[in-house]
N, C-alpha and C positions, 0 to 999 in steps of 0.2 A: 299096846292094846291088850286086855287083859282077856277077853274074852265077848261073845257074841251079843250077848246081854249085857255089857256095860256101853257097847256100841250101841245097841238098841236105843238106851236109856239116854245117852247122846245125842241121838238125833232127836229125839221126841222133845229134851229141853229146849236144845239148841231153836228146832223150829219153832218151839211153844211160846220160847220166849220172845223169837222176832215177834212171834203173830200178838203177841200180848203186848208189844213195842207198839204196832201198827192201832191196836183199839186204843192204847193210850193217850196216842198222836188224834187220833178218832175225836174221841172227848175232849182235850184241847182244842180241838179246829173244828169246834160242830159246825162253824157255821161254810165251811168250805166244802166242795165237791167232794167225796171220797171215791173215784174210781181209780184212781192211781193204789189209792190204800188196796183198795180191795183186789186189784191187779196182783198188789204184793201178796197179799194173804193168800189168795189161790195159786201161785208160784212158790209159796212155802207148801203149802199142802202136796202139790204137784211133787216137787223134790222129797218130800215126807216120802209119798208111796215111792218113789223109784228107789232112794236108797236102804228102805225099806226092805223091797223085792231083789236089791242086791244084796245086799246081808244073808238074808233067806235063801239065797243062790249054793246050791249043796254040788252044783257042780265046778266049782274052783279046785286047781290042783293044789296051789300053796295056801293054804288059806290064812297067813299070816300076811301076809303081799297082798291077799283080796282085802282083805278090812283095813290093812293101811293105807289101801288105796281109796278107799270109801269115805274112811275119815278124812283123809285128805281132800276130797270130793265137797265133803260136809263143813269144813273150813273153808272152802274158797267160796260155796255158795251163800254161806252164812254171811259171808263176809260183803260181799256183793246184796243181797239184802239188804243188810244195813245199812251200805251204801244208800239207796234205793231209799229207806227210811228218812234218813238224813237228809235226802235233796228233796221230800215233800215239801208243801206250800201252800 
């Protein structure tokens, strides 16, 4: 991790581009329900601001251990997202 600002810039992709996964599944399946999409999308938003508010966190002793833990945070939820994306229907 290079520093606080490439993590920033990680999480904003990372969640941008599920949310951008989820409108694109949108437009291919106009004609089905989207509350499951939209579930997702404000569940990415949700994790937006907490790891957010954890980065921004000035009171970490190691702060190399706090953001690898965050990133690590940010792969697993990403990862489970997309999950989530994939068993849409």
């Amino acid at each position: 991790m290079a520093n606080k600002r490439d993590l920033k810039k990680d999480i904003n992709y990372v969640l941008g581009d599920i949310i951008e996964a989820v409108y694109v599944w949108e437009l291919a399946n106009a004609e089905k329900p989207t509350k499951e999409s939209d579930a997702i999308i404000d569940e990415a938003i949700v994790t937006f601001d907490t790891l957010i508010t954890k980065v921004n966190d000035r009171s970490a002793e190691n702060k190399k251990a706090h953001f690898k833990a965050i990133n690590t945070e940010l792969e697993d939820k990403g990862r489970e997202l997309i999950e989530k994306i994939n068993k849409l229907k």
